[in-house]
C-alpha positions in Angstrom: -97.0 -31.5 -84.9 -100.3 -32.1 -86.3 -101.2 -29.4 -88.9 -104.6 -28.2 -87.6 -103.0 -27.6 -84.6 -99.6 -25.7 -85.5 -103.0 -23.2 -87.3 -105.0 -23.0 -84.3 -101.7 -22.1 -82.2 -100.5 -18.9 -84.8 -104.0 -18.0 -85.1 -104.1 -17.6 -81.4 -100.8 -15.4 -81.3 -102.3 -13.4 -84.1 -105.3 -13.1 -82.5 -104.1 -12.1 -78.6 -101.1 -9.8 -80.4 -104.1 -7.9 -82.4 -106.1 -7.4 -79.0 -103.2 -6.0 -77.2 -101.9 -4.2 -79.9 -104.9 -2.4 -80.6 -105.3 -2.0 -76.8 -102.2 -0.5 -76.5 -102.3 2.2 -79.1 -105.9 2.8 -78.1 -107.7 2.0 -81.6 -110.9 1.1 -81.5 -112.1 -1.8 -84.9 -113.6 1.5 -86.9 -110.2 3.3 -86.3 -107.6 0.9 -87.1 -110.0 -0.6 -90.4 -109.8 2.8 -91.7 -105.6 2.5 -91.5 -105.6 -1.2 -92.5 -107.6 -1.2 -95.0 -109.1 -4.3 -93.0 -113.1 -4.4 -92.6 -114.4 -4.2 -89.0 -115.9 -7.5 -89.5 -112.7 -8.8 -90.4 -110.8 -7.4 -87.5 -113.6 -8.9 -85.1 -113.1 -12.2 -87.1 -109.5 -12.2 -86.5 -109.9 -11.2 -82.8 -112.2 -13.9 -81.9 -109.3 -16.5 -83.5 -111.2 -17.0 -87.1 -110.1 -20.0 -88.6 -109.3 -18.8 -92.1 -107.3 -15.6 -92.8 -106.9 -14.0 -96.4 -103.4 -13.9 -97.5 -104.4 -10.4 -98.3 -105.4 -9.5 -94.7 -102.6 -11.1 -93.6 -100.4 -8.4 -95.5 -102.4 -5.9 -94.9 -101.9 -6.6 -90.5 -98.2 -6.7 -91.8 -97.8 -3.3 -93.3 -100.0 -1.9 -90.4 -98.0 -3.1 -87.7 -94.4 -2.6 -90.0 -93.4 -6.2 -88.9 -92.5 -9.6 -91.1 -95.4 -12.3 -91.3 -93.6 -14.6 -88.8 -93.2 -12.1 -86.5 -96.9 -11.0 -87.3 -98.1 -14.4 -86.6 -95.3 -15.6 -83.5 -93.5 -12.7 -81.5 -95.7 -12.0 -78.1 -94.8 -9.6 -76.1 -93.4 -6.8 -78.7 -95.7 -3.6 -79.1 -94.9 -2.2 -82.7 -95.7 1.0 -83.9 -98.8 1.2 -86.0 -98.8 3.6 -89.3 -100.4 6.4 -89.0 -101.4 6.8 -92.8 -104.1 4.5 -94.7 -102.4 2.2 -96.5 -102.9 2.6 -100.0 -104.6 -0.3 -102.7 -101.1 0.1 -104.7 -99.0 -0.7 -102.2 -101.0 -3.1 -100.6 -101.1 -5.3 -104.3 -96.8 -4.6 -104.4 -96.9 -6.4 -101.0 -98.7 -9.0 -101.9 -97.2 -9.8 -105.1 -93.6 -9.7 -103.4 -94.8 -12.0 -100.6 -96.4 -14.4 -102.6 -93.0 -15.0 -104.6 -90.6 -14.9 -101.6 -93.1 -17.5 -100.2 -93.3 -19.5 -103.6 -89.3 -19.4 -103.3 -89.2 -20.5 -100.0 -91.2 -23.8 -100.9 -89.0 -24.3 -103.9 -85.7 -24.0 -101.7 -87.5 -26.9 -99.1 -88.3 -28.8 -101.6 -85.0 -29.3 -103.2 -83.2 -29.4 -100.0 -85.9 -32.3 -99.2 -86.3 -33.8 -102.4 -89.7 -33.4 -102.5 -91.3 -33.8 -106.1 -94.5 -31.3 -107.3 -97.0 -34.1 -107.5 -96.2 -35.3 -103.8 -96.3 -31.7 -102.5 -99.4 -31.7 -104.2 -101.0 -34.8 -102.7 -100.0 -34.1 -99.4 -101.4 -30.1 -99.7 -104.6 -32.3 -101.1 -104.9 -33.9 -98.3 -105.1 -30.7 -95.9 
């Protein structure tokens, strides 16, 4: 599947999932920001299908909604619960920090499995 497209498509889950979920627990932007930790402008963004994300909000949606990224980004249908406290700016860095390196260990164990050497994962993430 062609790369730009495989985006658009999660972006699209994302963005519908948001809408509903938000629909569903009755939050309006302001209210669920304020949880998130998300701006309103960002929320809107995502909503309307923005093309580029911020790791970072991405984690943040993720700790608001108390599901894993792929599920964050794929599962339709599902209506998790929201948190009902702010998140706070230390847990929001933990979060990050251990996502980063489970996703940093994931392309290690694909590229051994694949035999895939740094420069040509490099040239190809170049070329995106």
């Amino acid at each position: 599947m062609d790369f730009n497209v495989e985006c658009e498509t999660l972006l699209n889950v994302l963005a519908k999932n948001l809408t509903a979920w938000l629909e569903v627990h009755k939050l309006s932007n302001r209210a669920f920001a304020r949880i998130s930790k998300l701006s309103e402008s960002s929320i809107r963004s995502i909503k309307k299908g923005q093309k580029n994300i911020e790791f970072a909000s991405l984690v943040k949606l993720r700790l608001s909604f108390n599901l894993n990224t792929v599920a964050l980004l794929t599962k339709t249908k599902i209506v998790p619960e929201i948190i009902s406290t702010p998140l706070t700016d230390s847990i929001i860095k933990e979060n990050i920090i251990a996502e980063q390196e489970r996703i940093g260990k994931s392309i290690l164990n694909v590229m051994k499995e694949k035999n895939i050497r740094p420069e040509k994962l490099r040239a190809c993430l170049n070329f995106i």
